[in-house]
N, C-alpha and C positions, 0 to 999 in steps of 0.2 A: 523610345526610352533607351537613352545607354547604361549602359553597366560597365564600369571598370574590371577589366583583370583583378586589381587587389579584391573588390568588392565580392566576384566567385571565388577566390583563393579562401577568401576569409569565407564563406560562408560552409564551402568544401572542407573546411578545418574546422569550424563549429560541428558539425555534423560527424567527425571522422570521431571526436573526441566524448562524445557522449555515447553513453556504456546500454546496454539491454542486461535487465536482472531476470533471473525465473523465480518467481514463487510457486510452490507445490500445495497441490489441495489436496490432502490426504483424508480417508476414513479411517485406519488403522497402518500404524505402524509401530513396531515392538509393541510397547507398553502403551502407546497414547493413542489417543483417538480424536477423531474431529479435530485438526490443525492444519495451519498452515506450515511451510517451512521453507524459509525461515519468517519468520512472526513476527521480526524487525529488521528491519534494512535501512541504511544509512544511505543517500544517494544523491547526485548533484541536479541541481537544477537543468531540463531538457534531457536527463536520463529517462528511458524507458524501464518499464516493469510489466512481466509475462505472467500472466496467470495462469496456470492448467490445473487441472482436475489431473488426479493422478491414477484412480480407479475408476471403476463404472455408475458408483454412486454421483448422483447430480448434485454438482457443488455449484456456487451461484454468488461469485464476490461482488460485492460493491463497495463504495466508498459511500462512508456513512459522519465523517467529519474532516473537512479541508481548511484550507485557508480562506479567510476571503477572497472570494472573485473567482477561485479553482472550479471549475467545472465537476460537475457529479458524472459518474461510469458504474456501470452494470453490463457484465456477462450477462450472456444468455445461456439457462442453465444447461448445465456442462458443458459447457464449449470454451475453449481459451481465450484469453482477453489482451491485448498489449496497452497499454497505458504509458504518457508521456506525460511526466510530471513539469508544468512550468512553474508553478508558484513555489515556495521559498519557506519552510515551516512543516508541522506535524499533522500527516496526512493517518485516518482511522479507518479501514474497511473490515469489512466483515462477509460469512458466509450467510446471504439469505434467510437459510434453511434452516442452518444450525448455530446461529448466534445464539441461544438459548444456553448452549454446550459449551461455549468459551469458544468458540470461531471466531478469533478476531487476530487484528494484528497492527503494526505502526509501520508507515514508510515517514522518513526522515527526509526532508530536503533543503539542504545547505544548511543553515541554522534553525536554531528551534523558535522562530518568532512569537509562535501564538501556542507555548507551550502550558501557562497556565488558562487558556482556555481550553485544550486538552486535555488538562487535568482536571477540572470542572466539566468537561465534556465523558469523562470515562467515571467521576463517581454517579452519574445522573444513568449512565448507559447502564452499568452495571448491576442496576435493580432490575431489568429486566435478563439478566443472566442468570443459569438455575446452576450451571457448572463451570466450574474454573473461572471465578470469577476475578484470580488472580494473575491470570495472564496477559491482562494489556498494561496490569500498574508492573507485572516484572518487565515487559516491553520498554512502558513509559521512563522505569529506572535506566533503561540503557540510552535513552536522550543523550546527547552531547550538546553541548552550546557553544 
């Protein structure tokens, strides 16, 4: 099989250009409790996204609404997670544990494709939230398109 130079150049430069995000799992901080941070990220297609747990309490993210085709991920509880986003549109995960509590959050990826199923997909989730159940429609406001 050969491979061209240009062929690794270019693949050495897709790779160089795509970014690594952290998200934090927190149980208390100041005032709030039970959150990620940040709870929306805007981010390009083939970006990565970090998850860690930031205390000792067992946090437990998953992805609980993708795009089509996007692959499902779950940590293993407390442990950190890296995630590589291919798909293209409004990605929903949440904490395991404490989705109950408003643990949840929006990763963005390139444009919002399948944002009104996102939006039909977070009044449906939300019945089973007991608090904060206002934190993915304030997320879901921050969409771009």
């Amino acid at each position: 099989m050969k491979i061209s130079i240009l062929t690794i150049v270019l693949l050495f430069q897709l790779n160089t250009y795509s970014k690594n995000y952290l998200v934090k799992a927190y149980e208390v901080k100041g005032r709030e409790t039970m959150f990620f941070e940040p709870s929306y990220l805007q981010i390009n297609k083939g970006d990565t996204v970090t998850f860690k747990p930031m205390e000792s309490f067992a946090h437990q993210p998953q992805s609980i609404f993708s795009p089509d085709g996007e692959r499902k991920w779950q940590a293993e509880k407390g442990k950190s997670i890296t995630v590589k986003f291919e798909k293209e549109g409004i990605h929903i995960y949440n904490c395991k544990f404490h989705f109950v509590m408003g643990m949840a959050g929006i990763i963005q990826v390139g444009k919002a494709t399948n944002f009104e199923q996102a939006k039909n997909f977070i009044k449906t989730y939300q019945t089973k939230v007991a608090m904060r159940k206002e934190r993915l429609i304030k997320n879901l406001n921050q969409v771009k398109n």
